[in-house]
C-alpha positions in Angstrom: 96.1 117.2 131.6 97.2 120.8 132.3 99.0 122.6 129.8 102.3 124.5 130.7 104.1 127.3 128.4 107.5 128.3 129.3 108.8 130.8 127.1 113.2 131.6 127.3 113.5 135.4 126.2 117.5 134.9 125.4 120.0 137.6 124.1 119.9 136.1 120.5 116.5 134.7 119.7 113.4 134.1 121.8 112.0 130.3 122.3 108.4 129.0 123.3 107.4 125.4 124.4 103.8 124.5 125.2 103.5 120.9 127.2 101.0 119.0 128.7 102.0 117.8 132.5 101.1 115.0 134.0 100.7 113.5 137.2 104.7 112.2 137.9 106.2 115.6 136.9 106.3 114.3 133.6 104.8 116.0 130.4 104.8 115.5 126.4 105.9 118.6 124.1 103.3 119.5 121.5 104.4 122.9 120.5 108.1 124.6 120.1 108.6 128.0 118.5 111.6 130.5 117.8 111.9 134.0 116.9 115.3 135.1 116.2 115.2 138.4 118.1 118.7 139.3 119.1 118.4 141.7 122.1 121.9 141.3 123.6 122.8 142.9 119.9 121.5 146.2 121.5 122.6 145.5 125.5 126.3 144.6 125.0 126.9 147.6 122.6 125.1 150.2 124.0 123.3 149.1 127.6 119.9 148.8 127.0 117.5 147.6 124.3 116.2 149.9 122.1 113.0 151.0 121.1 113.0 149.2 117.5 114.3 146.2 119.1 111.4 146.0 121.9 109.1 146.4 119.4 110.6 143.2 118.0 110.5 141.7 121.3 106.7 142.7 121.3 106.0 141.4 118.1 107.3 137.8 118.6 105.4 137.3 122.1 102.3 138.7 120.6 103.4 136.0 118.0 103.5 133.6 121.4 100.4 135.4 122.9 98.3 133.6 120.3 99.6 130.0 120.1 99.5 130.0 124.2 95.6 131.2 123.8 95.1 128.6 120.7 95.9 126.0 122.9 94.5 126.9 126.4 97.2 127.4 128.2 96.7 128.7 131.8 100.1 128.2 133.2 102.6 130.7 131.9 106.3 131.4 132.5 108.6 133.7 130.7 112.4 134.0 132.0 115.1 136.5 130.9 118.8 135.7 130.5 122.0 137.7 130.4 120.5 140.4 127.5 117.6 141.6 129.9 119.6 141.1 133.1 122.1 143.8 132.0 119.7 146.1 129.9 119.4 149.3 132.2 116.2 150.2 130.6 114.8 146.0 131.8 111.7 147.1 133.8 110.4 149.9 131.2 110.5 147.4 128.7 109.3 144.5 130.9 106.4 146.8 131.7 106.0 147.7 128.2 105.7 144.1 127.0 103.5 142.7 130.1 100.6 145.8 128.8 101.2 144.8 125.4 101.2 140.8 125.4 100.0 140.0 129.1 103.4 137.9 129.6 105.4 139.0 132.2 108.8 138.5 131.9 111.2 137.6 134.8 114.9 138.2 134.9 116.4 135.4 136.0 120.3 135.6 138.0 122.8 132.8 135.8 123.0 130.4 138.7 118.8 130.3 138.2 119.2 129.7 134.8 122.1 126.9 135.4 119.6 125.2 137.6 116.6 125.0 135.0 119.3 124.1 132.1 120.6 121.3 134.6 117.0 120.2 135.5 116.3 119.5 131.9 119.3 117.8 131.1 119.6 115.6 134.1 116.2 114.2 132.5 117.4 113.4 129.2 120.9 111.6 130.7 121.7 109.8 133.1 124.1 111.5 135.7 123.6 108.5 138.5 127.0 108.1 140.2 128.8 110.4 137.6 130.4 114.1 137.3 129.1 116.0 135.1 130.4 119.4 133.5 127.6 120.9 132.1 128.5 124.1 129.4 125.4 126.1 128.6 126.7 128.1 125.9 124.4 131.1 125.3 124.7 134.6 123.6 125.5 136.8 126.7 126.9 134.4 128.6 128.3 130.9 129.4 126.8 129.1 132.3 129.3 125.8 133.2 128.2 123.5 136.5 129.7 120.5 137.8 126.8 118.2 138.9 127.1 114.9 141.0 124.0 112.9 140.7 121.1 114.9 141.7 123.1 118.0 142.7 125.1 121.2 141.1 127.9 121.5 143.7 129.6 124.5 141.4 128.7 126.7 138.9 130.0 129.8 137.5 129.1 132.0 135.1 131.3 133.6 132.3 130.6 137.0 130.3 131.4 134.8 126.7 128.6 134.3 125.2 128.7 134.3 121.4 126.2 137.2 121.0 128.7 139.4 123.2 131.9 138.0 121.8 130.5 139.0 118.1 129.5 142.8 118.7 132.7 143.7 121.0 135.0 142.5 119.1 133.3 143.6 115.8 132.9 146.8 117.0 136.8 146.8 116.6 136.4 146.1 112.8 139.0 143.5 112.7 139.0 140.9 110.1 137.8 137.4 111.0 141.2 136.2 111.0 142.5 138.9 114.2 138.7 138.3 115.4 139.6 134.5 116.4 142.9 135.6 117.8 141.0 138.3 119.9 138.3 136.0 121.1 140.2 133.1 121.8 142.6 135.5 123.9 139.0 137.2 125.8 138.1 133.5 126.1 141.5 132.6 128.1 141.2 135.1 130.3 138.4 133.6 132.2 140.2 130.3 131.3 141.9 130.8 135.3 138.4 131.1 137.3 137.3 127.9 135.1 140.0 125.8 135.9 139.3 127.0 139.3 135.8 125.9 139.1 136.7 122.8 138.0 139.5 121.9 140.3 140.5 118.5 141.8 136.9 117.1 140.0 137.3 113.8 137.7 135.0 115.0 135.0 133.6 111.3 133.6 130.9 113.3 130.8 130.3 117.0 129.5 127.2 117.9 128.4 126.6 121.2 126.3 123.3 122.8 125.3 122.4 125.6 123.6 120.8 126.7 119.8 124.7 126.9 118.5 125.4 123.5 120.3 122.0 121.7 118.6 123.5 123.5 115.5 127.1 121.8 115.9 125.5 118.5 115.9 123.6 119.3 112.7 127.0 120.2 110.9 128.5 117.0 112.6 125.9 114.8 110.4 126.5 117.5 107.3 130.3 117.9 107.3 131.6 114.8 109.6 130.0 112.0 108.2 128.3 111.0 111.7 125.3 108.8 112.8 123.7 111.3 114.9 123.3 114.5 116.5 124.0 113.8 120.0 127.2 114.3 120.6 130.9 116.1 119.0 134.1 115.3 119.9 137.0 117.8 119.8 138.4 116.4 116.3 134.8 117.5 115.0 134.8 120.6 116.4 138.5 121.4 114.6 137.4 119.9 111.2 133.4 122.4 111.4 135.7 125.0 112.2 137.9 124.9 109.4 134.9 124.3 106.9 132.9 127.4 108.3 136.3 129.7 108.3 136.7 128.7 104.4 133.3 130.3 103.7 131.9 133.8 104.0 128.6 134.9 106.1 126.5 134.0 103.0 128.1 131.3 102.1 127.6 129.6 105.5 123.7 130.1 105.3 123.2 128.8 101.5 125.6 126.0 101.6 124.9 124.7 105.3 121.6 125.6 105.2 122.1 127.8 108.9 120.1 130.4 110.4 120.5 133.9 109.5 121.4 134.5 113.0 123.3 131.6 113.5 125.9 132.0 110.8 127.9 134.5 112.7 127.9 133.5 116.1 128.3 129.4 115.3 132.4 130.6 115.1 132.4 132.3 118.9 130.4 128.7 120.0 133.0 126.4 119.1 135.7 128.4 120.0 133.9 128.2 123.4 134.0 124.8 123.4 137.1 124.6 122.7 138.8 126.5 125.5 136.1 124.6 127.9 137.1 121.3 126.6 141.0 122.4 127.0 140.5 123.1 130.5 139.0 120.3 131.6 141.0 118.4 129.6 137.9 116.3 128.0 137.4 115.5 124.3 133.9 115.0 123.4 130.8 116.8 124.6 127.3 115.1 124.2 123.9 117.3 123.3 121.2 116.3 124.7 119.3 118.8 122.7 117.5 120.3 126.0 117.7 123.5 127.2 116.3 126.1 129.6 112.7 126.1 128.4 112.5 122.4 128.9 114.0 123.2 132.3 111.1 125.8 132.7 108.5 123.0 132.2 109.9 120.6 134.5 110.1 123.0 136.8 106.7 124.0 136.8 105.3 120.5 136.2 107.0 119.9 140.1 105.2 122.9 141.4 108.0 124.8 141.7 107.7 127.7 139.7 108.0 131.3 140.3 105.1 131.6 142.8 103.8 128.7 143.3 106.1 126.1 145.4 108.9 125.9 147.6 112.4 126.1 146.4 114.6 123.0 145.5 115.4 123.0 149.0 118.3 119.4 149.1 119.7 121.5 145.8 120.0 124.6 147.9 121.0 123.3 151.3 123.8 121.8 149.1 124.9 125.1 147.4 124.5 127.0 151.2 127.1 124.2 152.9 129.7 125.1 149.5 128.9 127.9 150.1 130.4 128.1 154.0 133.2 125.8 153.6 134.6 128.2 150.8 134.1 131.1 153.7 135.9 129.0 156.8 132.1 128.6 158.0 132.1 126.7 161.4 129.9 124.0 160.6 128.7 122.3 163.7 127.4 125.4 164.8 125.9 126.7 161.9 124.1 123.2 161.5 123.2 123.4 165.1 121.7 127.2 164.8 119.7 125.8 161.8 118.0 122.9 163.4 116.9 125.5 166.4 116.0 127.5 163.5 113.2 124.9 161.6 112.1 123.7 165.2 111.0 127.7 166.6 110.0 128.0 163.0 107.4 124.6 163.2 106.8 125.9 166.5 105.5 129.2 165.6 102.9 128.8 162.8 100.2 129.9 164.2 102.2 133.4 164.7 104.1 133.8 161.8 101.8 132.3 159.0 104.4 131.7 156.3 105.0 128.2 154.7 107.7 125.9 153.2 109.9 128.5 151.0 110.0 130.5 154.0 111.0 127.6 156.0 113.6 126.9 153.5 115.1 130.4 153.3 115.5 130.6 157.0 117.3 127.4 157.2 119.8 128.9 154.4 120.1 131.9 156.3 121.2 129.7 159.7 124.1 127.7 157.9 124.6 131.2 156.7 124.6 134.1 159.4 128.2 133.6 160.6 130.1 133.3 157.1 130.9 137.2 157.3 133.7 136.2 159.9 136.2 135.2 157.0 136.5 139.0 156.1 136.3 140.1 160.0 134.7 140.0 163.6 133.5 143.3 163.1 130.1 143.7 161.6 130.3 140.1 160.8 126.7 140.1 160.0 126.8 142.7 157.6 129.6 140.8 155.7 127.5 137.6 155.8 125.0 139.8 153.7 127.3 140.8 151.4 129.4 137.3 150.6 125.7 136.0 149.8 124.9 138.8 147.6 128.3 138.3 145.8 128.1 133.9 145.7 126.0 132.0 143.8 123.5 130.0 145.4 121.8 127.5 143.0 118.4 126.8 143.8 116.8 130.1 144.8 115.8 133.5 142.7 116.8 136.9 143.0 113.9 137.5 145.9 114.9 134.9 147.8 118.3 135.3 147.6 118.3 139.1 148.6 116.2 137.9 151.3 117.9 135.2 152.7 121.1 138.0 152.7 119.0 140.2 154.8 117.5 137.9 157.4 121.4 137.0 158.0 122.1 140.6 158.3 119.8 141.4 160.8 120.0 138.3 163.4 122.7 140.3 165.0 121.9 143.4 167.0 121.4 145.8 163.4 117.4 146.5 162.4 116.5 147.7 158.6 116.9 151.6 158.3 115.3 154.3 155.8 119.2 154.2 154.9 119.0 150.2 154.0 118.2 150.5 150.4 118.3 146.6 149.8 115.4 146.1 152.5 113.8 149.3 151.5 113.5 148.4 148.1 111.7 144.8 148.9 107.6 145.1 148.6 106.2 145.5 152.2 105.3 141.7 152.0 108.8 140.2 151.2 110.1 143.1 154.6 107.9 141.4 156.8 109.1 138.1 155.7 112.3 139.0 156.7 111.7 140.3 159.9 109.9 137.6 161.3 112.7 135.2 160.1 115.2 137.4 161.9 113.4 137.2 165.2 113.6 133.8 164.8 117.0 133.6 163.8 118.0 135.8 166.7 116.5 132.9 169.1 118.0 130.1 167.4 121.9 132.4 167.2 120.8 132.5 170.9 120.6 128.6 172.0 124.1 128.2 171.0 125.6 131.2 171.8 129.2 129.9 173.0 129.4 127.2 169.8 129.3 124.3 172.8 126.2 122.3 171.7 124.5 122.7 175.4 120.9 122.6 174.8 119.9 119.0 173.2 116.1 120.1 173.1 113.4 123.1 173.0 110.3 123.0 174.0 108.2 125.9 172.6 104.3 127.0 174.1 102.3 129.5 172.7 100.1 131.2 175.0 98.1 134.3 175.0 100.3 136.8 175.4 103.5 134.9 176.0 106.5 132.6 174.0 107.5 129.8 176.4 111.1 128.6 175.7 111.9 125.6 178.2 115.4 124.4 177.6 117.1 120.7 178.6 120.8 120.5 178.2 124.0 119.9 179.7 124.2 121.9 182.6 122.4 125.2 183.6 122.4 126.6 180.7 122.9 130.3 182.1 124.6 131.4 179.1 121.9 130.0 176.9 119.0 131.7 178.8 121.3 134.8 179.1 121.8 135.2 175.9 118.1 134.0 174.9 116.6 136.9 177.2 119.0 139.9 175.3 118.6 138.4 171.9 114.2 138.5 172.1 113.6 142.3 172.1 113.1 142.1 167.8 111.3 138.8 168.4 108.9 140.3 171.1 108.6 143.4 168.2 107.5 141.3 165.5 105.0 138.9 167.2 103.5 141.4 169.8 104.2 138.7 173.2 106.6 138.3 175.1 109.5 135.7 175.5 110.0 133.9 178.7 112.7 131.2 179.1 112.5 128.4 181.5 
């Protein structure tokens, strides 16, 4: 069986799991590791990581180089989390590393790492039929998602992770006694967007993961006189909390036996969970004692990782209809615009050459291209490119994101500039991705121009040097065919022939 490593560089420690995959997506653990390298220590005081701490960060993948070659590994992934997405120095030291260890690390955006987080806990419990809150509690930052069955339908991420909670309120010197006023007052302040979040939603199970989580249910067993580790209710929490606050830093480690980098930030977690567990009005979480490495290996045991596969495309098609209906999105037409979309798309293979993710991204796009009309008619497309940039949308990376914003800002009239850094900064690759999914956005905009539904199919011929479009419909479809023949000119740029409507 293949072997799969999947390494989670977080802001306080970095974690490696090697698995074997099978043929069902399924695959058996046979190596963990942890190396308690605190890089969001650095970022959230002073913006990037420093040299002694990359070296650190050098050290402990070196440390991961080796068991990955020990055991013949040829399928490697290595994600980054809130530390390494806010360092401004990320790509010197990503560079850095990659000469050093050969493992190139990839920042991953928060609604990517609630994905992965939910992919491995939807494995280890069953959310059939159920809303779920899910509370990733890391060091830079707290991801919470409400999941239906197969499906995050919201998530949001929160700048209270216990890693950042510690240095900027430490920085103030206060005494732990002011420190949990402060943080449970920083914590409350984001307490509005979560209630938001959660909304109308009958929550019927919370789920948290996370190192300080797994380490609550330790302390559960310890201090609580509990069966197992799987779960803490709200009356646990209260009665750790009060133990921990009795002791000193030293204290913690040699009489509970916790990590050295666990003993200060274990007092942020459960003040974390408590505020969550306050606004949605729940009183117990369970631990499944996953996390985002084990989402990393399910999601390359599905073929979906970085390069390799599609992305989660029922996941994202999800997120993208939220996604309009927060933004007034008119969805007939936007669901219309996308089935033109896929069809052209099928149609024109042989021209365009991409595959499945690009299939994907341009359906995205389609529900998409019109949401910029909540802020105003004018330049609507270029406010479609923004709301995307500034929403999650679970399912997709950074790439695919920025280019699923750019294919909706260009299928309306606008082409990329010298001046359009976003599209400028994309490898020459990814821009001609995007322009040939604009053309054929342009064409689909096209078919249902005047949001009337008039053309019930497409017929699409590729010949030599021309794109037949024959159109049946209600009608004559003069509109259609009007609009058809103004909106081809980037088409007929891209694909070198020329568009003729029937």
């Amino acid at each position: 069986m293949p072997k799969l490593a999947a390494i989670d560089v977080g802001s306080n420690a970095m974690r490696l799991a090697i698995a074997s995959a099978d043929d069902d997506s399924g695959m058996h653990v046979i190596h963990t590791d942890r190396e308690p390298v605190r890089l969001g220590g650095d970022v959230f005081a002073k913006g990037e990581i420093s040299d002694a701490q990359l070296v650190e960060a050098m050290d402990a993948l070196l440390k991961f180089r080796k068991l990955i070659n020990q055991h013949k590994v040829k399928t490697v992934r290595a994600v980054g989390t809130s530390a390494l997405r806010e360092a401004r120095n990320r790509d010197y030291c990503i560079t850095q590393i990659a000469k050093a260890t050969e493992i190139t690390i990839e920042p991953i955006s928060a609604e990517e790492e609630a994905r992965l987080v939910y992919l491995a806990a939807s494995k280890a419990v069953r959310l059939d039929g159920k809303v779920a809150l899910l509370v990733d509690v890391g060091g830079g930052s707290v991801e919470v998602s409400i999941a239906t069955g197969r499906e995050i339908i919201a998530t949001e991420s929160f700048g209270i992770g216990t890693v950042r909670l510690l240095q900027m309120l430490e920085q103030r010197k206060h005494g732990e006694r002011v420190f949990r006023q402060l943080a449970r007052e920083y914590i409350n302040v984001s307490g509005t967007r979560l209630r938001k979040e959660i909304g109308e939603h009958r929550v019927d199970l919370c789920i948290a993961t996370g190192g300080n989580v797994e380490s609550l249910g330790d302390l559960r067993v310890q201090l609580c006189d509990a069966n197992d580790d799987k779960s803490i209710t709200l009356d646990e929490l209260d009665s750790i909390l009060k133990q921990l606050q009795s002791r000193s830093y030293e204290e913690r480690i040699k009489d509970f036996g916790l990590r050295h980098d666990r003993a200060d930030v274990i007092i942020p977690a459960i003040i974390v969970l408590q505020t969550v567990a306050k606004e949605a009005q729940i009183q117990e979480f369970e631990i499944p004692r996953v996390g985002l490495r084990e989402g990393l290996l399910i999601d390359m045991a599905r073929g979906l990782g970085r390069d390799s596969g599609p992305p989660d495309r029922m996941q994202l098609i999800t997120s993208a209809r939220l996604l309009g209906r927060k933004y007034d999105y008119e969805a007939e037409h936007a669901q219309t615009v996308a089935r033109f979309a896929v069809a052209l798309f099928d149609a024109t293979k042989k021209l365009h050459k991409l595959g499945t993710p690009e299939r994907t991204m341009l359906e995205v796009s389609a529900l998409l291209h019109d949401i910029g009309y909540y802020i105003g008619t004018t330049n609507h497309n270029k406010n479609s490119f923004y709301l995307i940039n500034a929403s999650p949308l679970v399912g997709v990376n950074d790439s695919e994101k920025a280019i699923i914003a750019l294919v909706t800002r260009y299928h309306s009239r606008s082409i990329p500039k010298p001046s359009h850094k976003e599209f400028m900064d994309l490898a020459p690759k990814r821009r001609r991705v995007v322009m040939k999914l604009a053309a054929i956005l342009r064409l689909a905009e096209a078919l249902d121009r005047e949001h009337s539904n008039r053309v019930d199919s497409l017929k699409v011929t590729l010949r030599k040097r021309k794109v037949v479009l024959l159109l049946k419909g209600k009608g004559d479809l003069l509109l259609e065919k009007w609009a058809l023949n103004n909106g081809c000119r980037l088409f007929e740029r891209v694909y070198k022939k020329k568009v003729v409507v029937l």
